[in-house]
N, C-alpha and C positions, 0 to 999 in steps of 0.2 A: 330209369328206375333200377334196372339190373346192373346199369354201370354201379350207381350209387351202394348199392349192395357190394358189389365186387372189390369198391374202394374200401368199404367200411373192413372187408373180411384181409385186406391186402395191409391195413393199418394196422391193424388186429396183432396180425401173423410179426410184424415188423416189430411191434411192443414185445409181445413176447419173447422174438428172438434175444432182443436190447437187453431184455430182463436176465433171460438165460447166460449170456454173456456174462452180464455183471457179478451173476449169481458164481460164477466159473472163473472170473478173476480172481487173485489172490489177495486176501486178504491186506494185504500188506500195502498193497498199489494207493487205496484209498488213504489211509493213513499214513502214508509217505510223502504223497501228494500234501496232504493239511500242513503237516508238519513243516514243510516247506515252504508253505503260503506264508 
């Protein structure tokens, strides 16, 4: 059970980091990328 918690709170932390990042990228990286497709 306390694994199961420990996973849920370790996914958790990992989303958010992902999100922080994205959030910290520039602008421009996404839009360069499309542009490119």
């Amino acid at each position: 059970m306390m694994l199961a918690v420990k996973y849920l709170i370790d996914e958790r932390s990992k989303q958010r980091k992902a999100r922080a990042a994205i959030a910290e990228a520039p602008v421009v990286a996404p839009s360069d990328a499309a542009g490119k497709a």
